[in-house]
C-alpha positions as CSV (number, residue, x, y, z in Angstrom):
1,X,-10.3,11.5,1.1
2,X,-6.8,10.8,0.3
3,X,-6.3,14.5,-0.8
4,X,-7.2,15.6,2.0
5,X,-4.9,13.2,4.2
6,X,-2.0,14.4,2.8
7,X,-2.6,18.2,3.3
8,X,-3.6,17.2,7.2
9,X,-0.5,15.4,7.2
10,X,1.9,17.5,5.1
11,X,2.6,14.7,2.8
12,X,2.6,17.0,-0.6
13,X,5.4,17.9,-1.9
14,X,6.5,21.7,-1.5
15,X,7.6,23.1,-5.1
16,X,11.6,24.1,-3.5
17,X,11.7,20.0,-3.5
18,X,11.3,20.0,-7.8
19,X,12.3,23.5,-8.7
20,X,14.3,23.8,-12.0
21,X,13.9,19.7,-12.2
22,X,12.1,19.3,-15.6
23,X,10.1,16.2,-14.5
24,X,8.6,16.1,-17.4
25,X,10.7,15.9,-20.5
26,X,13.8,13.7,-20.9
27,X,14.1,11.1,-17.9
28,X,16.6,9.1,-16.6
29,X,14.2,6.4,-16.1
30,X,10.3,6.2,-15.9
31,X,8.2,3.6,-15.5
32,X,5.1,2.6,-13.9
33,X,5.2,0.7,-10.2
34,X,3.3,0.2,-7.2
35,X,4.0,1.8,-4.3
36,X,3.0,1.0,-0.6
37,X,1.7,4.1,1.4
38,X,3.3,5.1,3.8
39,X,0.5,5.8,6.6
40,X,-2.0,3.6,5.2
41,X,-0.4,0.6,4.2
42,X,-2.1,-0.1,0.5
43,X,-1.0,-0.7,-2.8
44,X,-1.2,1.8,-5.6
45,X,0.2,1.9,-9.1
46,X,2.2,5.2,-9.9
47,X,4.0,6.5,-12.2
48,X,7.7,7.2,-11.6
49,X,9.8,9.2,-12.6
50,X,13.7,9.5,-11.7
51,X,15.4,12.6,-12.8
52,X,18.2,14.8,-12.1
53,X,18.8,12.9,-8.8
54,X,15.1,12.9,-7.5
55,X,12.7,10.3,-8.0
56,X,9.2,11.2,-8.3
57,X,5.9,10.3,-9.0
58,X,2.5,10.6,-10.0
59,X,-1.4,9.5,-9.9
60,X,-1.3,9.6,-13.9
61,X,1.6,8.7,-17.3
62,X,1.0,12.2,-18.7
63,X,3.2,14.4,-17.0
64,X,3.5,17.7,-18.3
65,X,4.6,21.4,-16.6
66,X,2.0,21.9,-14.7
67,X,1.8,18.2,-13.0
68,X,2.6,18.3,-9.5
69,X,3.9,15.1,-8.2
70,X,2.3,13.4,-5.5
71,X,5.4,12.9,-4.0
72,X,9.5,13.3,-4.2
73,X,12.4,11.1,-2.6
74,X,16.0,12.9,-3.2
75,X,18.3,10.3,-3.7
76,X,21.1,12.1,-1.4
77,X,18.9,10.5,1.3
78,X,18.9,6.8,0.4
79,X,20.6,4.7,2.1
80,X,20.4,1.7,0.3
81,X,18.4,0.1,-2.6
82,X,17.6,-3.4,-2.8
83,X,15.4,-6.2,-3.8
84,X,12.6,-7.3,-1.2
85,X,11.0,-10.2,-2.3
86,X,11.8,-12.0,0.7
87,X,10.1,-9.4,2.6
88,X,7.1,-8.8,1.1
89,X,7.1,-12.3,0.0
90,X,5.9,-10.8,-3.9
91,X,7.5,-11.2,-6.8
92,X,9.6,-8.1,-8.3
93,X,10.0,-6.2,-5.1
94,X,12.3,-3.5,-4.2
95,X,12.9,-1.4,-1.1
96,X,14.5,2.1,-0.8
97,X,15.4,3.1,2.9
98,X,16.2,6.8,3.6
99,X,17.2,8.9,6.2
100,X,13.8,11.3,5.5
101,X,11.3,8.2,5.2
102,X,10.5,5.0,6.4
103,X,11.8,1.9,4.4
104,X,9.6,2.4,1.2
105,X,8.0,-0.7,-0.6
106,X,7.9,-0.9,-4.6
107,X,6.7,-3.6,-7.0
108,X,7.5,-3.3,-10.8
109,X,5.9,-5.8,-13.5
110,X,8.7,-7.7,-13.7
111,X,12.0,-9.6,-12.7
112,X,13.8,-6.9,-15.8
113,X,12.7,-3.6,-14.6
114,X,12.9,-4.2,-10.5
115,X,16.5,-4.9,-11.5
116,X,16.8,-1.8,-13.9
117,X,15.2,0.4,-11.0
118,X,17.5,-0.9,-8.4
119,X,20.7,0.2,-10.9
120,X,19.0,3.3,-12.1
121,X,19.0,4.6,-8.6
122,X,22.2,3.3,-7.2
123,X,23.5,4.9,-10.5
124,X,22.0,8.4,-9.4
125,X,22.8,7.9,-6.3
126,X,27.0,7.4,-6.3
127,X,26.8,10.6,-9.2
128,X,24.8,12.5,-6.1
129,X,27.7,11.4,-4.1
130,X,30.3,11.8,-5.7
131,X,28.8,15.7,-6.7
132,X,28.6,16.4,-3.1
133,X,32.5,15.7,-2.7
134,X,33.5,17.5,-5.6
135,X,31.9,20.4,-4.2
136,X,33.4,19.5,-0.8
137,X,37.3,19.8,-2.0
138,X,39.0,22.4,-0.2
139,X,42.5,23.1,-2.3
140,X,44.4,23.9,0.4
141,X,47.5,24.8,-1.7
142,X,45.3,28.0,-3.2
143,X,43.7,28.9,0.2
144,X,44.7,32.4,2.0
């Protein structure tokens, strides 16, 4: 049933949103957390991985070439990153608003890792920034 929710609502991830990104091998940080849905509001653990300025994730641990994630957030679209415990009113609780998505809700197993998410991402998310204005730099001196 959930399958075929997110093909009716386009919710899959197309493959230009992970291309040349080996998920799989080598990442920045990956852990599992749950994640609220964002139609249906329930809980589900998942595994995520954040990599090469994406963060994705998956139903299962064992990601390997030909695992296609169930879902992919660029980090050029956050906005911010913070703890939500006084939202959700759970322990270990982070949010990630974007400018693609709804605020997302995340839970990780404890007071360490929410913490160590929060910094992984803000961490990817200034190096996104500040590779977006690197490539933005117009050397006017050179220009003709």
């Amino acid at each position: 049933m959930e399958g075929l929710w997110r093909a009716a609502t386009g919710q899959d991830p197309s493959p230009e949103d992970y291309a040349g990104i080996e998920y799989w091998s080598n990442p920045e940080r990956a852990a599992w957390l749950t994640k609220q849905g964002e139609y249906i509001k329930t809980w589900r653990r998942r595994w995520f991985v954040l990599k090469q300025g994406k963060l994705f994730w998956f139903k299962d641990s064992h990601v390997t070439p030909s695992t296609t994630p169930r879902g992919v957030i660029p980090v050029g679209t956050c906005l911010t990153v913070k703890g939500a415990e006084d939202v959700l009113h759970k322990p270990c609780a982070f949010e990630l608003s974007t400018t693609t998505h709804d605020t997302m809700y995340f839970i990780a197993d404890t007071e360490k890792e929410k913490e160590e998410w929060i910094n992984s991402i803000g961490r990817s998310l200034v190096q996104h920034s500040r590779s977006l204005a690197d490539s933005e730099v117009v050397d006017y001196d050179n220009r003709r």
